[in-house]
N, C-alpha and C positions, 0 to 999 in steps of 0.2 A: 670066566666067559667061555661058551662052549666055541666049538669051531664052526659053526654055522654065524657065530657072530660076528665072525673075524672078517676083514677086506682085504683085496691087496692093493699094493700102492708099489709104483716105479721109482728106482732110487738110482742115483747116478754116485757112485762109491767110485774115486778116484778115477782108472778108465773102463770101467765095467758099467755097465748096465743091470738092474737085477731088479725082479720082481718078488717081494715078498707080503708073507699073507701076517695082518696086526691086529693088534685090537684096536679098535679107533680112537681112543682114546692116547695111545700111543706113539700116535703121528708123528707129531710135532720131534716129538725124542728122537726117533727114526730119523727125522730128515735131521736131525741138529748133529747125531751119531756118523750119518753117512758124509754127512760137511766136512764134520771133525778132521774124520780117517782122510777123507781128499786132500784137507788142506795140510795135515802131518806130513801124507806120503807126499804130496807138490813140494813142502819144503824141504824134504830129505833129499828129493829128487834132482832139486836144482844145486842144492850144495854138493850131492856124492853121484851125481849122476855119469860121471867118466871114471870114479872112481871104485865104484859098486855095482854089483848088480842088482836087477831089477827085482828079485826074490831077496837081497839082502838092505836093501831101501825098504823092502814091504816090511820085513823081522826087526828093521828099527821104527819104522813109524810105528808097530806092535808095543815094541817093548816102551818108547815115549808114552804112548794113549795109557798105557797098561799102568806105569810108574806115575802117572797125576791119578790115577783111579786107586792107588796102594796111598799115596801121600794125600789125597780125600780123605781115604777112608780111614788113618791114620788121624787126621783133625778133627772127626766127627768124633771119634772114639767116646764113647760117656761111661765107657765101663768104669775107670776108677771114678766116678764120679755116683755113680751105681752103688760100686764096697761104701763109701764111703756113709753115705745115705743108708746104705742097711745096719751099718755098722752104727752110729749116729740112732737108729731107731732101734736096735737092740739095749743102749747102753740106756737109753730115755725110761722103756719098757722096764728094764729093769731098777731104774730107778722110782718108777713107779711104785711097781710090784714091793719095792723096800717101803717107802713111805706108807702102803699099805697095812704093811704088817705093824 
């Protein structure tokens, strides 16, 4: 999608305000992304907030958001599932290839 196609939309990210330019398409994620990050950094903030700084609340509600997005993508993983199937279709192949001769 070129950049002429993009819009922007106002997003309220913890205590900031920001405007950012999206594909429209991509709303919905956007606003569900900017929730996310509030309601991380809101709960980091009420449990360490005498105890932390406010740059070091920001670098754990990162590193939380950051670690469900590694342990995702960790569950989704289909690569051995992938070998396995290639592997599964080499040994078939080949057993064809025998029964042929």
């Amino acid at each position: 999608m070129s950049e002429d196609q993009k819009f922007s939309i106002r997003l309220h990210v913890y205590d900031t305000e920001m405007v950012v330019k999206i594909n429209r398409e991509d709303e919905e994620y956007c606003r569900k992304a900017a929730l996310r990050i509030t309601e991380t950094v809101n709960n980091y903030a009420m449990n360490f907030k005498d105890k932390r700084s406010e740059k070091e609340i920001l670098y754990m509600a990162l590193i939380d958001i950051a670690l469900q997005l590694e342990f995702q993508e960790k569950r989704n993983d289909t690569s051995p599932y992938k070998d396995i199937i290639v592997r599964l279709t080499e040994e078939m192949k080949e057993m064809l290839n025998n029964d042929k001769q």
